[in-house]
TORPADREN-918336 format. One line per field, with one value per residue (C-alpha): z, x, y; residue number from 1; residue in three letters. Coordinates in steps of 0.2 Angstrom, whole numbers, plus 5000, padded with zeros to 4 digits. Each point is the difference from the previous one (the first is absolute). Example, Ala and Ser with C-alpha at 12.3 -4.5 7.8 and 13.67 -1.06 7.14 Angstrom:
TORPADREN-918336
up = (5039:4997)
east = (5062:5006)
north = (4978:5017)
n = (1:2)
res = (Ala:Ser)
***
This chain:
TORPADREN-918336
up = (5000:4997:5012:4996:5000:5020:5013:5011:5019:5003:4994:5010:5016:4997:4996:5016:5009:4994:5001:5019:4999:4990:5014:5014:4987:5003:5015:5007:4989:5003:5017:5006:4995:5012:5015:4997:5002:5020:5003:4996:5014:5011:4999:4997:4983:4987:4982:4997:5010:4992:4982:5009:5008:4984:4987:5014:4990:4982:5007:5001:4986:4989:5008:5000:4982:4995:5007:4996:4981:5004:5013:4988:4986:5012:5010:4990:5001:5015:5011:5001:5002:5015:5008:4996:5009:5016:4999:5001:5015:5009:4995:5005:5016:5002:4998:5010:5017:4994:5014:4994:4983:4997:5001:4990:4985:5002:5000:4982:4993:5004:4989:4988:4995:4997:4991:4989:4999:4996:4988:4987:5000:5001:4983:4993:5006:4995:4984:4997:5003:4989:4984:4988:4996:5018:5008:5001:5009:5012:5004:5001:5015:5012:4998:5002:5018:5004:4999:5011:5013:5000:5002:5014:5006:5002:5005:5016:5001:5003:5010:5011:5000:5018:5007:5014:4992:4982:4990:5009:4992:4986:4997:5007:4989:4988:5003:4996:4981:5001:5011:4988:4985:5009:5004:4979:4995:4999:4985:4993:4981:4997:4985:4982:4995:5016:5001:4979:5005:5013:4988:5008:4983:5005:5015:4992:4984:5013:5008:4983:4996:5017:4996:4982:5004:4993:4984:4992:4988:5007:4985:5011:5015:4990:4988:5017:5006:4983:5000:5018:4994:4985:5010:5013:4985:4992:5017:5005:5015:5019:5010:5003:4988:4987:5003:4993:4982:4989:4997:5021:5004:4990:5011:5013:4998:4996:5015:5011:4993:5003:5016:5004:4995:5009:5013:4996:4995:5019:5001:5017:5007:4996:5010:5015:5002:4995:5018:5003:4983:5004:5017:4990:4989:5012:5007:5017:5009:5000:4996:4986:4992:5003:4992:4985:4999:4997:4985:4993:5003:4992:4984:4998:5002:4990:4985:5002:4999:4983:4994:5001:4989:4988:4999:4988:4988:4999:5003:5014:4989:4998:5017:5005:4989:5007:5019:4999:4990:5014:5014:4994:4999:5018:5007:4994:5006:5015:5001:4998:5014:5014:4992:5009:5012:5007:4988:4991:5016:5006:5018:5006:5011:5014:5009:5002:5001:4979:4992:4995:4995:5012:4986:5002:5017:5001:4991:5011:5016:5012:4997:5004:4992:5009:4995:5012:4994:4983:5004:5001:5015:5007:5009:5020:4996:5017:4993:4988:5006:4985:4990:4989:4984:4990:4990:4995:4984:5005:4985:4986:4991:5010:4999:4980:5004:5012:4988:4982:5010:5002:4984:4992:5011:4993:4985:5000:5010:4985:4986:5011:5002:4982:4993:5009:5016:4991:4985:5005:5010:4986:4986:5012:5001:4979:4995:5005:4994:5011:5004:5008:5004:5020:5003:4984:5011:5015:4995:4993:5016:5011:4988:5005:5018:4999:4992:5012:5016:4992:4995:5018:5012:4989:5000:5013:5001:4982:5003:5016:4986:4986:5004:4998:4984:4995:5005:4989:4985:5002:4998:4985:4992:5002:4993:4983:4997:5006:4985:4987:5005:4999:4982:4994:5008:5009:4988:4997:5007:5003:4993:4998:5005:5015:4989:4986:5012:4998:4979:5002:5006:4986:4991:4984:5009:5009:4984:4999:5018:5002:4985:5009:5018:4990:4992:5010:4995:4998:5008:4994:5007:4989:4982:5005:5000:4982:4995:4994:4986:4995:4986:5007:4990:5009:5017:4999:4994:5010:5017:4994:4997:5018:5008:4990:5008:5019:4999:4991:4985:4989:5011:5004:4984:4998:4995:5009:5012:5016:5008:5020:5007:5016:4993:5008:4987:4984:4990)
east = (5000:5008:5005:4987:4986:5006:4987:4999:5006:4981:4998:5017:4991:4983:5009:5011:4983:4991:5016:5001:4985:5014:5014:4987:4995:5020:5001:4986:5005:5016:5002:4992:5017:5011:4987:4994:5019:4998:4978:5005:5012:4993:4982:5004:4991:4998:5000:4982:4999:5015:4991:4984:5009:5007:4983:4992:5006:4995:4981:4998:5007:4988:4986:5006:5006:4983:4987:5012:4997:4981:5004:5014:4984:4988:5010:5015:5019:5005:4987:5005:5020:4993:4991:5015:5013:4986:5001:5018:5001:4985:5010:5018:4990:4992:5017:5011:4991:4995:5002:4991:5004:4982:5001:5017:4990:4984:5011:5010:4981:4997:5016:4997:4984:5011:5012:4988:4991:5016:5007:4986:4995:5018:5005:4984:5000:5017:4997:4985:5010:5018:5002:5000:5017:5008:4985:5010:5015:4987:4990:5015:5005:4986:5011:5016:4990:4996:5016:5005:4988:5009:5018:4995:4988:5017:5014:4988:4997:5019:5003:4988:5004:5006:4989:4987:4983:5008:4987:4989:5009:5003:4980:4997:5012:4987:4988:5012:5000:4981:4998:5011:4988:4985:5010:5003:4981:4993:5012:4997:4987:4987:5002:4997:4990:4988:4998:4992:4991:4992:4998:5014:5007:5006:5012:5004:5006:5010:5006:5007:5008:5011:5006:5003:5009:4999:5012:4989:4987:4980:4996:5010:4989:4985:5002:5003:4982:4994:5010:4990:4981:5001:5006:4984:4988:5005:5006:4983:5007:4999:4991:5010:4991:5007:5017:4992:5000:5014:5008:5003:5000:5016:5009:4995:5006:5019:4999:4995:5014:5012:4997:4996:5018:5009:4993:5003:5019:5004:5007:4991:5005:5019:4994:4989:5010:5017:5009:4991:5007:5019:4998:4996:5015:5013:5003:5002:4989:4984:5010:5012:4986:4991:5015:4998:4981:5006:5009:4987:4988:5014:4999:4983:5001:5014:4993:4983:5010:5008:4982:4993:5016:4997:4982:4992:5012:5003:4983:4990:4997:5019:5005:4986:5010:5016:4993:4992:5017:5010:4991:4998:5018:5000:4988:5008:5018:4992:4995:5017:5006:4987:5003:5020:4993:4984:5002:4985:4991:4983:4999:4989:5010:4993:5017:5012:5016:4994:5006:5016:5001:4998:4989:4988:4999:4995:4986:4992:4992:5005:5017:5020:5015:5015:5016:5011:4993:4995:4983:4983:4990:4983:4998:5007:5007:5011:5017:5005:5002:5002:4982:4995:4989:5014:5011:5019:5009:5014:5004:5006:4984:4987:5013:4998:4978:5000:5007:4991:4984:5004:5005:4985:4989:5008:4998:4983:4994:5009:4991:4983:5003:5004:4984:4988:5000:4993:4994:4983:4994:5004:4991:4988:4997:4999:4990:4985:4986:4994:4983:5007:5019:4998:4989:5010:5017:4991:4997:5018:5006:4990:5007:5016:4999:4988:5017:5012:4989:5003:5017:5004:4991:5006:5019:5006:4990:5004:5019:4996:4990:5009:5018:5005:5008:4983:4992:5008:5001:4980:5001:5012:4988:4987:5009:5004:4981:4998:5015:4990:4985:5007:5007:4984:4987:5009:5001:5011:4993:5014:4996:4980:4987:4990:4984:5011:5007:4982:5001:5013:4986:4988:4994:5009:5005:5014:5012:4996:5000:5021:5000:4998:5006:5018:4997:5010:4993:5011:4999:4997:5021:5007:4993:5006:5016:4998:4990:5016:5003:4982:4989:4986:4988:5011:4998:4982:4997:5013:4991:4981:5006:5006:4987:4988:5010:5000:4982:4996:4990:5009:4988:4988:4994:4984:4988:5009:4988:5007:4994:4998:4990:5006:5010:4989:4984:5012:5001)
north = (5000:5018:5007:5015:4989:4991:5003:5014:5000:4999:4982:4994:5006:4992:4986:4999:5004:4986:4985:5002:4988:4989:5001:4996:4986:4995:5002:4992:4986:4998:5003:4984:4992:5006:5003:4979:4994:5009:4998:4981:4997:5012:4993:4983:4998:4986:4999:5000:5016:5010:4998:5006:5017:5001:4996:5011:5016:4991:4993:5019:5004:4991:5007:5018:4997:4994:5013:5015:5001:5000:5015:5009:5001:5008:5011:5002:4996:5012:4996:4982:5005:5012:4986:4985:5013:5001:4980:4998:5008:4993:4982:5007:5004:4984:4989:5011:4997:4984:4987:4984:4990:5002:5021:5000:4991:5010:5017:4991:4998:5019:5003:4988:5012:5014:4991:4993:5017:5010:4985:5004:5017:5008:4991:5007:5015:5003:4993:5012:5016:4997:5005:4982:5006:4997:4991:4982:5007:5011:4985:4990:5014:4989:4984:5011:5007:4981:4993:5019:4992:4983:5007:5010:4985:4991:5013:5005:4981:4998:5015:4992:4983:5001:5013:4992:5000:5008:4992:5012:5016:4991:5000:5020:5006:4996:5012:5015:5001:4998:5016:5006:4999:5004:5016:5001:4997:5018:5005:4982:5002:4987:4988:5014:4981:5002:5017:4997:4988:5008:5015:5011:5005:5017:4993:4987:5011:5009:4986:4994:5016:4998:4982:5005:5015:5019:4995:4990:5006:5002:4987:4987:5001:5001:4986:4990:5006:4994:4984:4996:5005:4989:4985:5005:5001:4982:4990:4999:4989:5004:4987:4983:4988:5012:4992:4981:5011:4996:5012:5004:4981:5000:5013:4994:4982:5009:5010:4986:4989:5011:5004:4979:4996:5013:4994:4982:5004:4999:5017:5005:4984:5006:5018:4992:4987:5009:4996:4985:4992:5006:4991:4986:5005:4998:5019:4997:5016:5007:5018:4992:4993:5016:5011:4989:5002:5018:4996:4993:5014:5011:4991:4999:5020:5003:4991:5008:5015:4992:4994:5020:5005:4987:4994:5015:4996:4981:4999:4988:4982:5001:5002:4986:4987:5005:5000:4982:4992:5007:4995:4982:4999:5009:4989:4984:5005:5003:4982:4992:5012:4994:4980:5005:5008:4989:4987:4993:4995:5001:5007:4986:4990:4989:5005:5017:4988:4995:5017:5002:5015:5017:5008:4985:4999:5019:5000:4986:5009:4986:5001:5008:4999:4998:5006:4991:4985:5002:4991:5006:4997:5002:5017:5000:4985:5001:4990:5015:5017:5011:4997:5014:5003:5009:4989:5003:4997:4986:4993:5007:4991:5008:5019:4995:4998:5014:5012:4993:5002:5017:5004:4992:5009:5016:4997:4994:5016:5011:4992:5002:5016:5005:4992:4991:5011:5014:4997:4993:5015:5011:4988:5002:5016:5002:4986:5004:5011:5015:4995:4983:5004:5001:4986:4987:5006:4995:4981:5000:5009:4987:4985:5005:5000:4984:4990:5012:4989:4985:5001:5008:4988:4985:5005:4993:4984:4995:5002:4987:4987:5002:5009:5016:4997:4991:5016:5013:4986:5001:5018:5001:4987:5013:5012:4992:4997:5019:5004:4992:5008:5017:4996:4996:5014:5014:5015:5015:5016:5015:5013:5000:5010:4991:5001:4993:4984:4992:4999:4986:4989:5001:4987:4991:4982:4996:5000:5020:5001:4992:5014:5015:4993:5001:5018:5012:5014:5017:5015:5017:5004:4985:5006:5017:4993:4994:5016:5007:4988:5001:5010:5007:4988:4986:5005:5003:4984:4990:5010:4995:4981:4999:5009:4987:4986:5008:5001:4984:5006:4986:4986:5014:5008:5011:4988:4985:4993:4994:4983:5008:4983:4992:4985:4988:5006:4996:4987)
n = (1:2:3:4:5:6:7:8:9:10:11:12:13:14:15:16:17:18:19:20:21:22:23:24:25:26:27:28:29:30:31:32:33:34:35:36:37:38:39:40:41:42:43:44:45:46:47:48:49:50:51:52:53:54:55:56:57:58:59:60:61:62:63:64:65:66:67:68:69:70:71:72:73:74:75:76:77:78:79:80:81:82:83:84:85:86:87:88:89:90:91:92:93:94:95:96:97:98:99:100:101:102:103:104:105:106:107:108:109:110:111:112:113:114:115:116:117:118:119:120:121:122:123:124:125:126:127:128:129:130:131:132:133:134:135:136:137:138:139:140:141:142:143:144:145:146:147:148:149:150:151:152:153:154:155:156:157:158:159:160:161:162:163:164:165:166:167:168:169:170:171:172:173:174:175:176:177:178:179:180:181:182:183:184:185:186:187:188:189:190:191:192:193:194:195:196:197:198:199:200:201:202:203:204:205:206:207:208:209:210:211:212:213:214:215:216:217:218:219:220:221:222:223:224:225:226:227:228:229:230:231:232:233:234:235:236:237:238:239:240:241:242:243:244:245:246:247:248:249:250:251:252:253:254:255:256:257:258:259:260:261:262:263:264:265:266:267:268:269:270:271:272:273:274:275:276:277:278:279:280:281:282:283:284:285:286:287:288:289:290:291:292:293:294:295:296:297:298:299:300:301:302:303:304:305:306:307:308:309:310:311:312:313:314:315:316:317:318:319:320:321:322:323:324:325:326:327:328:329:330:331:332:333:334:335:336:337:338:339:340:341:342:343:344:345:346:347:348:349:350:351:352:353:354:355:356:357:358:359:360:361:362:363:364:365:366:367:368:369:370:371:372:373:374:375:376:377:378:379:380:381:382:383:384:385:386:387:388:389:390:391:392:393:394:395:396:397:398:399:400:401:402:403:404:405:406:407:408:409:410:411:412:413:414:415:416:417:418:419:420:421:422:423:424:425:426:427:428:429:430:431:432:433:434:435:436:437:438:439:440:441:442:443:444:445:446:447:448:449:450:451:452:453:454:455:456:457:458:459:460:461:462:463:464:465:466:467:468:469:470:471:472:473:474:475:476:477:478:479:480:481:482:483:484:485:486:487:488:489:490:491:492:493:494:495:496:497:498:499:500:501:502:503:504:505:506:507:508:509:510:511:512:513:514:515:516:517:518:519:520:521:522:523:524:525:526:527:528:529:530:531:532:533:534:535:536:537:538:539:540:541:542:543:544:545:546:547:548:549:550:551:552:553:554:555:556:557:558:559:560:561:562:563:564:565:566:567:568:569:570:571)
res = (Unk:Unk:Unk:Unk:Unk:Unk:Unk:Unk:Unk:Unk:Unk:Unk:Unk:Unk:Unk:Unk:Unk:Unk:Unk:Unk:Unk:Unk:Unk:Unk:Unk:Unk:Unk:Unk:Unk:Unk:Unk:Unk:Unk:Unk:Unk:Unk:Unk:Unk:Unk:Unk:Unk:Unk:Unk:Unk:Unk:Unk:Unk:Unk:Unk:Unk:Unk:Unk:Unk:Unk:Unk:Unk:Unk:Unk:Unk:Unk:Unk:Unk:Unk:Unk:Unk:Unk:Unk:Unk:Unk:Unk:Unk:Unk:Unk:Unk:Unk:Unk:Unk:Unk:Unk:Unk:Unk:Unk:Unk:Unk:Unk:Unk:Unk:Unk:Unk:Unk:Unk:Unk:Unk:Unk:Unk:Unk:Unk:Unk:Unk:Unk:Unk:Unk:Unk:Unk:Unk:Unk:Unk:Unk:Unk:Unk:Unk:Unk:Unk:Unk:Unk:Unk:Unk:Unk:Unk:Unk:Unk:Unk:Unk:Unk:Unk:Unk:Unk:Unk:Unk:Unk:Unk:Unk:Unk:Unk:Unk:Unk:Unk:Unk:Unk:Unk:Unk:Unk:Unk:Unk:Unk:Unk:Unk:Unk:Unk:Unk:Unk:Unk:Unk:Unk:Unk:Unk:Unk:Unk:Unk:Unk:Unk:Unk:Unk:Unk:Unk:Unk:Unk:Unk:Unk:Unk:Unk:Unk:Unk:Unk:Unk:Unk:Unk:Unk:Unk:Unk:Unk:Unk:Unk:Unk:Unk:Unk:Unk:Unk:Unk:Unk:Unk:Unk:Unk:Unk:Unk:Unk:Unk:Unk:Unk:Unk:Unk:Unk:Unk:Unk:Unk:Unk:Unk:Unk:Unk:Unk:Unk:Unk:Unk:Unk:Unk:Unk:Unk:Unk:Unk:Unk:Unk:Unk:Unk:Unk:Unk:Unk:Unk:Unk:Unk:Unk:Unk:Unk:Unk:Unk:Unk:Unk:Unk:Unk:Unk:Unk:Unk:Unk:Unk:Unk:Unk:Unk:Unk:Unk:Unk:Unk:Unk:Unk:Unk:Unk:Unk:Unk:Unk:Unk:Unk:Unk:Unk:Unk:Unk:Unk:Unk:Unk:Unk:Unk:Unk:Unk:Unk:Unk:Unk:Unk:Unk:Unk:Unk:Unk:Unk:Unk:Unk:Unk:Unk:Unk:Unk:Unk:Unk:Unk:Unk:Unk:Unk:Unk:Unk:Unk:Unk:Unk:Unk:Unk:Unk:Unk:Unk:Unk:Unk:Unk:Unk:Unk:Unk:Unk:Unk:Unk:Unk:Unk:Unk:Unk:Unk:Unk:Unk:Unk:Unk:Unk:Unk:Unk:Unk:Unk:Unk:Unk:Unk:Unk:Unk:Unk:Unk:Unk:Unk:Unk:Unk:Unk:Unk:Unk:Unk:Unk:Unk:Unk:Unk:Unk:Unk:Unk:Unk:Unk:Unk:Unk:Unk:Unk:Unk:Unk:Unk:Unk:Unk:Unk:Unk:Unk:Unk:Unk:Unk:Unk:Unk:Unk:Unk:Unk:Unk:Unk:Unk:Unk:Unk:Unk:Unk:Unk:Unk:Unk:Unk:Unk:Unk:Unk:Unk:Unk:Unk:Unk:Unk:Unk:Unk:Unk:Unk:Unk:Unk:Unk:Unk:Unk:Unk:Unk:Unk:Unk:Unk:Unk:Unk:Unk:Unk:Unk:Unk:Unk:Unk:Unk:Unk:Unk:Unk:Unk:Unk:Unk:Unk:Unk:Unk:Unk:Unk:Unk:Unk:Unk:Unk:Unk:Unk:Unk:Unk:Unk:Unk:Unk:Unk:Unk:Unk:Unk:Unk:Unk:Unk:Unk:Unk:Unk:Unk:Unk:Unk:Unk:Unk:Unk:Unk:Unk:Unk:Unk:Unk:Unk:Unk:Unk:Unk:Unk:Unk:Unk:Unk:Unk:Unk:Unk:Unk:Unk:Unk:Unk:Unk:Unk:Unk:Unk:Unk:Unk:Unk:Unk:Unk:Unk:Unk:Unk:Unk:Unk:Unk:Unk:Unk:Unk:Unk:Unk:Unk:Unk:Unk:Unk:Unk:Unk:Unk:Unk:Unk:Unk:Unk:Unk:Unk:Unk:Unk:Unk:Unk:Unk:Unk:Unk:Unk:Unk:Unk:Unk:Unk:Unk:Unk:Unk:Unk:Unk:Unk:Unk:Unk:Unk:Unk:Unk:Unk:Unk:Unk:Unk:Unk:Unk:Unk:Unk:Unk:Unk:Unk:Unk:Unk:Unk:Unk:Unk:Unk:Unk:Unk:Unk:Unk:Unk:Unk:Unk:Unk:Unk:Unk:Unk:Unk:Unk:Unk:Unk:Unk:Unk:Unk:Unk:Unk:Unk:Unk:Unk:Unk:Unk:Unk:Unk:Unk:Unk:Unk)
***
């Protein structure tokens, strides 16, 4: 984009505004790491229990997530930002003076709504202010606040690893940033596309004219105005059964695979159970295995940061395929590190004395590993007197483990990051068409935290059933069906209008469909590039053949009719 045409210190603010409901997203996420590693211990807690303090946060999120695109339509996309800060507070609250296990899951519920809340009206919203020209990197600034959240989720987790009752701060940190934006909301615009629909034209003209910036000519703002009353007069959608039509029922279906297999990549496994899975590894502390959670943390936030750089030019379908190669690599590295490590053993033993291995003998609740010894024990087994849960690397196989596991891990949080940690919420919020936007993000919202409860309360028990290593092969085995998928229906859209987006899904079969899902269409900067080297006749015709291809009018003609029944009345 030149740098004539960059967004105005305006939108930069309203976006900073709006992605502290991404770091408290983060945070909230994140946190739980480093505070289970102490609650465990200090309350004495099982398996079962730990997936349920963690799925706590996640059962909430699919209710908050699921209701809020209902809410976002009727009372606007500021509204329920103001009312998701108020939540995460009222949740930090409830688990900082927690005293019961039963309170600290009810106050990660009372989070959970705002997480899920915040998670799909902050892409939206976002998405609904940027200019098309910068609206990937803007939206892609929500993940680069979420994985913000994480790092500092696990740099106050290490900083209070030893503090009596730090897990407690850890949690009231929390509901800072959220005061924070309640504080920002009065200079904070509604959506342009709500204020239109609720016939608002005036302010939302005005509104347009900030985010686009006094350089840009009046015809800007006011073909944008057009571009969103033409999509209201021929969406004819609004209600929920609208969504069974064809031409939203496809959307819809992309969105919500997307967000089923970034869920069912394992990624928040590697995040909730970050410290728990280097205990595993072989580092020897709850703090080392802490500091390393960091790392990871700062990976995933460094190559956000590379993603926002990148994605409005390579485009999002690219970066999908590159994520999803990379993480199956990542994931089946990962495997042959923990088969060192643990071994390809399932934690079932009828007695502590049968694992060989420390890992192993960690991951089973009734049992200590004694270093002394080298033998694993039933817990207060009086003939050893230097039991622990943490494991150290002796030999130089389990050193060779320890470290590949880490390594693995890395790079599997990188690749995550660059594609598949961000590029869902922003397909998201462009898919969609106005009318049905909210409440089509709110099922893809709520399918994402449904597989994020499944994947996080199932963790740890599937590494006891079918091994680590059996684990994190499963979730590579997802991802390769999740790569072909993407292939097939995920299509290219940087540098479209939102009203545009929809016209990728119209009608001609699945052959035209895979046609325009690898269009990647140009933007109005990269044939001023060529402009130079073009007649006049040239350039007018090379700009009309690409706006016909952004907006779909080679499988949309006038006269064309396009077949909108719900699949299920076709033949």
């Amino acid at each position: 984009m030149a740098a004539a045409n960059r967004p105005p210190k305006f939108v930069y603010f309203v976006v900073f505004c709006i992605t502290i409901g991404g770091l408290l997203f983060g945070y909230d996420t994140g946190v739980i790491s480093g505070a289970l590693v102490v609650i465990k211990d200090d309350w004495h807690l099982t398996n079962t229990q730990q997936e349920f303090i963690v799925g706590g946060t996640t059962l909430g999120a699919i209710v908050g997530g699921l209701f809020s695109g209902y809410f976002a339509d009727r009372w606007g996309r500021r509204v329920i930002t103001c009312l998701s800060s108020i939540v995460f507070i009222v949740g930090a609250l409830i688990m900082t003076f927690s005293s019961h296990y039963s309170v600290l899951i009810a106050g990660r519920v009372v989070v959970g709504l705002a997480v899920g809340a915040a998670s799909m009206v902050v892409p939206i919203y976002i998405g609904e202010l940027a200019p098309k020209e910068v609206r990937g990197r803007l939206v892609t600034l929500n993940v680069l606040a979420i994985t913000g959240g994480q790092l500092i989720a696990y740099l106050i987790a290490w900083a209070l690893a030893d503090v009596h009752n730090g897990w407690r701060w850890m949690f009231a940190v929390s509901a800072f940033p959220a005061v924070v934006q309640l504080c920002c909301l009065p200079w904070l615009p509604e959506s342009p596309r709500v204020l239109i629909r609720r016939g608002q034209e005036e302010k939302a003209r005005a509104i347009l004219r900030r985010v686009y910036g006094s350089k840009v000519p009046e015809s800007l703002v006011e073909d944008e105005l057009a571009s969103v009353h033409q999509s209201m007069r021929t969406e004819n959608a609004s209600k929920y059964r609208d969504l069974l039509r064809t031409i939203n029922l496809r959307p819809l279906l992309v969105a919500c695979m997307l967000q089923l297999m970034q869920q069912f990549s394992g990624f928040n496994t590697a995040m909730y159970y970050s410290a728990t899975i280097l205990k595993m590894a072989g580092f020897s502390s709850t703090k080392s295995a802490t500091q390393f959670s960091i790392a990871i943390a700062a990976t995933n936030m460094i190559m956000t940061i590379v993603a926002i750089l990148i994605i409005d030019r390579f485009g999002r379908r690219r970066l999908l395929l590159v994520s999803f190669v990379g993480m199956i690599v990542g994931l089946v590295l990962l495997g042959i590190a923990f088969i060192f490590i643990v071994g390809l053993v399932k934690i079932t033993k009828d007695s502590c004395v049968e694992y060989v291995k420390c890992g192993a003998c960690a991951l089973d609740d009734r049992c200590r590993w004694s270093p002394g010894s080298m033998i694993c024990a039933n817990e207060g087994n009086s003939m050893y007197g230097d039991l622990t849960t943490s494991c150290e690397s002796i030999t130089t196989r389990d050193k060779a483990g320890t470290w590949m596991a880490l390594a693995s891990l890395i790079f599997y949080v990188a690749l995550y990051a660059v594609g598949l940690g961000n590029v869902p919420w922003l397909v998201q919020s462009e898919i969609f068409a106005q009318g049905i936007r909210s409440k089509a993000g709110s099922i893809a919202t709520a399918t994402n935290w449904t597989s994020n409860f499944i994947v996080s309360v199932t963790f740890l028990t599937m590494t006891l059933h079918i091994t680590a290593s059996g684990t994190f092969w499963l979730y590579a085995g997802i991802l390769l069906v999740g790569l072909c998928l993407v292939y097939l229906f995920v299509p290219e859209t940087k540098g479209l209008k939102l009203e545009d987006v929809q016209q990728l899904f119209m009608g001609g079969g699945i052959r035209a469909y895979r046609k325009r899902a690898n269009v990647v269409p140009k933007t109005v900067d990269e044939i001023d590039e060529n402009a130079g080297s073009l007649s006049p006749s040239s350039l007018l015709s090379q700009t009309q053949r690409h706006r016909e291809v952004a907006v779909g009018a080679t499988s949309a003609r006038a006269g064309d009719e396009i077949d909108d029944r719900p699949l299920i009345s076709r033949g």
